[in-house]
C-alpha positions as YAML, in Angstrom:
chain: A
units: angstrom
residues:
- id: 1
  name: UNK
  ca: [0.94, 5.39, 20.82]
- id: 2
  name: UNK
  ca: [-1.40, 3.79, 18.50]
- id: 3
  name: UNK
  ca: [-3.90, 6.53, 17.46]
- id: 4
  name: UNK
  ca: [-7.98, 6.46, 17.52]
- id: 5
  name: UNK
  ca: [-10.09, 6.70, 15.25]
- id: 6
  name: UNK
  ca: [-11.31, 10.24, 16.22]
- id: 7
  name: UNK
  ca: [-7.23, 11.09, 15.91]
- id: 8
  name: UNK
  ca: [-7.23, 9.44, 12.75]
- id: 9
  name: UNK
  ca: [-9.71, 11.42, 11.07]
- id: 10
  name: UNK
  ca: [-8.70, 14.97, 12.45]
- id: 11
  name: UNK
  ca: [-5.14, 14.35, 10.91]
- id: 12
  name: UNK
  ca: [-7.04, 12.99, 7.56]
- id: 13
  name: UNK
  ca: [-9.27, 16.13, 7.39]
- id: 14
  name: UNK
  ca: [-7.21, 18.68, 9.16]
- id: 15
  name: UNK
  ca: [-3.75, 17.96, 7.89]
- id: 16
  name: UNK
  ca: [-4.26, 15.53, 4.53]
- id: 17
  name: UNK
  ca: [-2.44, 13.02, 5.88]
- id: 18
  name: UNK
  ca: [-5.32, 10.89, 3.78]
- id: 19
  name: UNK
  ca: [-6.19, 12.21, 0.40]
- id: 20
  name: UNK
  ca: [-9.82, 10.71, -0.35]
- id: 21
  name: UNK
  ca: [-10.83, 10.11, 3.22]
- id: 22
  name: UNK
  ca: [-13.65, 8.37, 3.63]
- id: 23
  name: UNK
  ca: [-15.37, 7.88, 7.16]
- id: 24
  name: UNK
  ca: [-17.25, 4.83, 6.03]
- id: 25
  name: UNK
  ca: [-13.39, 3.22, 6.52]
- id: 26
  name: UNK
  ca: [-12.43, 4.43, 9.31]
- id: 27
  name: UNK
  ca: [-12.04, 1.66, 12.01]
- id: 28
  name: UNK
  ca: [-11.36, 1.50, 15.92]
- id: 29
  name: UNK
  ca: [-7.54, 2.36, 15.10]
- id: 30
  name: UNK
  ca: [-6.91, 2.09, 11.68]
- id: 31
  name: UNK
  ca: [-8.04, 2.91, 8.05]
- id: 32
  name: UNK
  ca: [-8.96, 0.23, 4.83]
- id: 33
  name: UNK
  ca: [-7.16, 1.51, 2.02]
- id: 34
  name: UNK
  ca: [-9.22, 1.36, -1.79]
- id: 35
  name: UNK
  ca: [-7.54, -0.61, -4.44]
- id: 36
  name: UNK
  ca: [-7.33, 1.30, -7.45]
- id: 37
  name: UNK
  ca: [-8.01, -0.28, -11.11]
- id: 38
  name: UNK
  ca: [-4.37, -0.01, -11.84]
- id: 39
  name: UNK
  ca: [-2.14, -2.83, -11.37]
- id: 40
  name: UNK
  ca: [1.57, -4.34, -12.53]
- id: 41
  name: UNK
  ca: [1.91, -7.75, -13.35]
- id: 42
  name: UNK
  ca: [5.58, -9.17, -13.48]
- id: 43
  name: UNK
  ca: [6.14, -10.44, -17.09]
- id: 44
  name: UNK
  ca: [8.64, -13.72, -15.82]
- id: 45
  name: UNK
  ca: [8.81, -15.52, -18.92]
- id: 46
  name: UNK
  ca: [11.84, -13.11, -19.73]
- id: 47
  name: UNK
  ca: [14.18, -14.03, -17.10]
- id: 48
  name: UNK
  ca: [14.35, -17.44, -14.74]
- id: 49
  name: UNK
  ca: [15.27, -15.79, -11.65]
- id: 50
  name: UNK
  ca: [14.07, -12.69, -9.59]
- id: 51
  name: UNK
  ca: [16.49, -10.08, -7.96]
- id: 52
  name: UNK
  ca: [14.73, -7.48, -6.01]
- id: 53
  name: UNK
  ca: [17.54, -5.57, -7.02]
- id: 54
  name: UNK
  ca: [16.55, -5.84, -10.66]
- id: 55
  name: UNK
  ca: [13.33, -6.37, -11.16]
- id: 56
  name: UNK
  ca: [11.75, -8.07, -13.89]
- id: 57
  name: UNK
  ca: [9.44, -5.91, -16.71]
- id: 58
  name: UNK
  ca: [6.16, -5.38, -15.74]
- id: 59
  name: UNK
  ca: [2.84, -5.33, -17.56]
- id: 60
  name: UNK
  ca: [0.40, -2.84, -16.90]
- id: 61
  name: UNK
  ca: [-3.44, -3.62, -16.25]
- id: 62
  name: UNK
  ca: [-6.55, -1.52, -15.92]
- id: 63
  name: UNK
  ca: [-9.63, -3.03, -14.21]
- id: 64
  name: UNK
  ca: [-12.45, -1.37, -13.55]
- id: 65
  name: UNK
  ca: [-14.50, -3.94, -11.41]
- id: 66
  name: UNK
  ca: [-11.86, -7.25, -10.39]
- id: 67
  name: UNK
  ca: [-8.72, -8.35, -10.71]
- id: 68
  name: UNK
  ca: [-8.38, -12.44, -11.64]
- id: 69
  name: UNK
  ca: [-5.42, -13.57, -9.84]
- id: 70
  name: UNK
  ca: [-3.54, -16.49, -11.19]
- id: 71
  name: UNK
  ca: [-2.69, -19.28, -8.56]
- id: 72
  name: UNK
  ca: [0.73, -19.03, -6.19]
- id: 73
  name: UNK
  ca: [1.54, -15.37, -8.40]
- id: 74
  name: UNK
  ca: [1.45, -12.06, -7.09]
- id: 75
  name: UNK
  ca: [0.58, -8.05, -8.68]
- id: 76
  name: UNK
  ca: [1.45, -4.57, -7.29]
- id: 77
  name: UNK
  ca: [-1.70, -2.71, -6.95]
- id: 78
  name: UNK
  ca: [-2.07, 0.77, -5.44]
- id: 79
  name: UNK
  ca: [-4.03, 2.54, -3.18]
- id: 80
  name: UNK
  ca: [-6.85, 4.94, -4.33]
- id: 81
  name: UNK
  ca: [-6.03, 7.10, -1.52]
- id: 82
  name: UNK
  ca: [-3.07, 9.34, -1.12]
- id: 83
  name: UNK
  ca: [-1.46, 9.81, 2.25]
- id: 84
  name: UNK
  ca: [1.16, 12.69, 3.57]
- id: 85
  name: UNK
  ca: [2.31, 11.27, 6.70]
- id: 86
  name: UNK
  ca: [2.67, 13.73, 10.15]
- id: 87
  name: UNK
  ca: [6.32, 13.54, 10.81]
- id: 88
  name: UNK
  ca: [5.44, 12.42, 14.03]
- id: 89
  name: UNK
  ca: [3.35, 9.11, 12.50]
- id: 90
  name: UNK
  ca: [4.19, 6.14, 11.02]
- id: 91
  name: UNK
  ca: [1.60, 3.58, 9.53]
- id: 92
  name: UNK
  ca: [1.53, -0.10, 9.31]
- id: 93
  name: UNK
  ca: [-0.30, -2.18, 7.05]
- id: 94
  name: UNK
  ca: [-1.99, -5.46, 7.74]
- id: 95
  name: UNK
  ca: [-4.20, -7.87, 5.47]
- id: 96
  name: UNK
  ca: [-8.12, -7.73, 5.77]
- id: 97
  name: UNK
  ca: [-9.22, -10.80, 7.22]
- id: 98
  name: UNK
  ca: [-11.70, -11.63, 4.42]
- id: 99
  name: UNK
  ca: [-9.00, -11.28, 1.72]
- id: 100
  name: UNK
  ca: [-7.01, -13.58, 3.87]
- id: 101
  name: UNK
  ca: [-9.36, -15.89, 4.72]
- id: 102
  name: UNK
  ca: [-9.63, -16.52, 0.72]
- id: 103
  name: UNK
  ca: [-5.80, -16.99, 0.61]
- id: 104
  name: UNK
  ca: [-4.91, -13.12, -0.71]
- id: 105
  name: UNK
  ca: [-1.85, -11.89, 1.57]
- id: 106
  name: UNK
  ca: [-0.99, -8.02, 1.08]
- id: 107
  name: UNK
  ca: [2.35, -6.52, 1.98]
- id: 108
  name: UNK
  ca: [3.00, -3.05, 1.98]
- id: 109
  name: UNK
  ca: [6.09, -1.63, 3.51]
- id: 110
  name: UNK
  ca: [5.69, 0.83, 5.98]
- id: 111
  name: UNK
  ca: [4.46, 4.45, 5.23]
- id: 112
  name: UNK
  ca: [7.33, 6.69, 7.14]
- id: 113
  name: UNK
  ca: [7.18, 9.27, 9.09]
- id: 114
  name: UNK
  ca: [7.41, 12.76, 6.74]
- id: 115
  name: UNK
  ca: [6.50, 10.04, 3.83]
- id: 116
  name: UNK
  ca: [4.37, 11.39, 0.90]
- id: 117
  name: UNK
  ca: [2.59, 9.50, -2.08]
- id: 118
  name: UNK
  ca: [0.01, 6.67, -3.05]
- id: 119
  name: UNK
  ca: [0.60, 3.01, -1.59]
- id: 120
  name: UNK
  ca: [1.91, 0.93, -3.73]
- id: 121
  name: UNK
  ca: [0.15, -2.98, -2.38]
- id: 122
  name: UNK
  ca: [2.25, -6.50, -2.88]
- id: 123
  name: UNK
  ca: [-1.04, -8.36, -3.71]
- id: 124
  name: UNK
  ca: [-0.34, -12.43, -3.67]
- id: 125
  name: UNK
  ca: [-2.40, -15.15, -4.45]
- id: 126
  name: UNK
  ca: [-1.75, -18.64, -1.99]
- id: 127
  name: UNK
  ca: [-4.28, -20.79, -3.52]
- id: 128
  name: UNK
  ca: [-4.16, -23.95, -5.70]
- id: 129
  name: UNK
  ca: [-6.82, -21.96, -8.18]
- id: 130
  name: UNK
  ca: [-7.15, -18.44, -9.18]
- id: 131
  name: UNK
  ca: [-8.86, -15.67, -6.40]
- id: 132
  name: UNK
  ca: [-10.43, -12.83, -7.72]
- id: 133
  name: UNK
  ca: [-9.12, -9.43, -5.79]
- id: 134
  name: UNK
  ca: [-12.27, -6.37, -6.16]
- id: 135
  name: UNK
  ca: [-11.58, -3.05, -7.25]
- id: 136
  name: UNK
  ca: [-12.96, -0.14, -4.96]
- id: 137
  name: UNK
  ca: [-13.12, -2.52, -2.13]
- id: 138
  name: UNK
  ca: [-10.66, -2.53, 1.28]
- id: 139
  name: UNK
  ca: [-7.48, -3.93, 0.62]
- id: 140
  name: UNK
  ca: [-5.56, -3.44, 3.62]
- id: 141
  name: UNK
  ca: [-5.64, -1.63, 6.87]
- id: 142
  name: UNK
  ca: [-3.40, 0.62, 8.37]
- id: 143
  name: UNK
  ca: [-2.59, 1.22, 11.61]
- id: 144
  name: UNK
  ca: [-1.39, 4.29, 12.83]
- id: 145
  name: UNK
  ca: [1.77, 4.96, 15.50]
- id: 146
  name: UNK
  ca: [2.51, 8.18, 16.61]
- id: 147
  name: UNK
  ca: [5.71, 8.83, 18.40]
- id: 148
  name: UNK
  ca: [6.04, 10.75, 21.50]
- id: 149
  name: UNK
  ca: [9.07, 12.65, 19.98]
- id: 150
  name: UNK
  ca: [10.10, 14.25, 16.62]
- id: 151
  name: UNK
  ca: [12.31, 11.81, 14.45]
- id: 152
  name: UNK
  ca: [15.98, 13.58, 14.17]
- id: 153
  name: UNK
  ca: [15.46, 12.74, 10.38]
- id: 154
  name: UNK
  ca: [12.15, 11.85, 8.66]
- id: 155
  name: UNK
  ca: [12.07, 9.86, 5.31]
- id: 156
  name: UNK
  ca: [12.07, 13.13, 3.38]
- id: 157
  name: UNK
  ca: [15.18, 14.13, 5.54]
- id: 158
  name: UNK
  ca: [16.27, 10.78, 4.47]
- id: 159
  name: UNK
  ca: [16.28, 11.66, 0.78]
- id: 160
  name: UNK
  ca: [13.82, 8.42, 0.31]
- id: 161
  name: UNK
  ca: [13.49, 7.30, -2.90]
- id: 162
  name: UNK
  ca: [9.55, 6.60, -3.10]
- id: 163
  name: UNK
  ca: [8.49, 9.93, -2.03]
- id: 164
  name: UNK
  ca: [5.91, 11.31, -4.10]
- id: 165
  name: UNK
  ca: [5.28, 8.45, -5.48]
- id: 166
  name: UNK
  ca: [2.36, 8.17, -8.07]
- id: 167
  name: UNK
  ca: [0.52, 4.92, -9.18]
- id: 168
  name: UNK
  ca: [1.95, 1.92, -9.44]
- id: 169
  name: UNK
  ca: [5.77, 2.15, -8.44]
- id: 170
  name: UNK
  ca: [7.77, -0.85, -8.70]
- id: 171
  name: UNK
  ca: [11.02, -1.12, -6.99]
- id: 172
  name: UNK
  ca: [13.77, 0.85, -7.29]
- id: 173
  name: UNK
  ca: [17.49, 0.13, -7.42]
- id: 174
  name: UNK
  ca: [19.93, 1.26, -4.12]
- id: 175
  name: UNK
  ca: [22.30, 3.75, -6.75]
- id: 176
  name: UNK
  ca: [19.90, 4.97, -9.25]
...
């Protein structure tokens, strides 16, 4: 069942699952996340081909107001807002229309049952020219799912490797 925004907000206050809850982004049945100032920028003049597997360096960023976003590149960003999901919930994130209106598609993977840490945000820039991304503004929205029965293993269960995950977290190899 997709949960309300009243449910929403008595897991954010009652049980943390949002860390930084602010009512003002609450919606019908879902949350905005904040982007944070912090953000990685993949340095791709060192190798000519990506592997997710083995990802290329990254440079780190602080901005305090915006992020200017080169034409057809992308950053990781992160979410000002810590969650600790229910093990019973499971979010989804979807762009913000206005950010996709302007040609700025987020993709976050989704935040697991049992799952604990910051969001880590795929920002990427579509346009021809560069888009400017605001920090301290809605990035994405998540929607929440809870399920009508207990997982037999949550992502903790799981032995997941992003849990806990602070800042900016690029990914990780399969057999670290």
């Amino acid at each position: 069942m997709t949960l309300a925004d009243w449910q929403i907000q008595k897991l954010a206050l009652e049980e943390d699952m949002i860390k930084g809850f602010d009512p003002e982004r609450l919606n019908s049945y879902g949350y905005d996340l904040t982007l944070a100032g912090e953000f990685k920028i993949p340095d791709l003049m060192e190798q000519q081909v990506v592997d997710p597997f083995s990802p290329p360096p990254f440079r780190e960023r602080e901005e305090e107001e915006f992020l200017l976003l080169p034409p057809h590149s992308f950053v990781l960003g992160r979410s000002v807002e810590k969650m600790k999901m229910p093990r019973n919930v499971t979010g989804v994130c979807m762009g913000r229309s206005t950010y996709a209106r302007a040609g700025i598609i987020t993709n976050v993977t989704p935040l697991e049952a049992g799952w604990e840490g910051t969001v880590t945000i795929e920002i990427s820039n579509t346009n021809i020219i560069p888009t400017l991304v605001r920090v301290g503004e809605g990035i994405t929205q998540v929607l929440f799912f809870q399920g009508e029965f207990m997982p037999e293993k949550d992502y903790v269960q799981k032995g997941g490797r992003y849990q806990d995950q602070v800042g900016v977290t690029q990914g990780r190899p399969l057999h670290e």
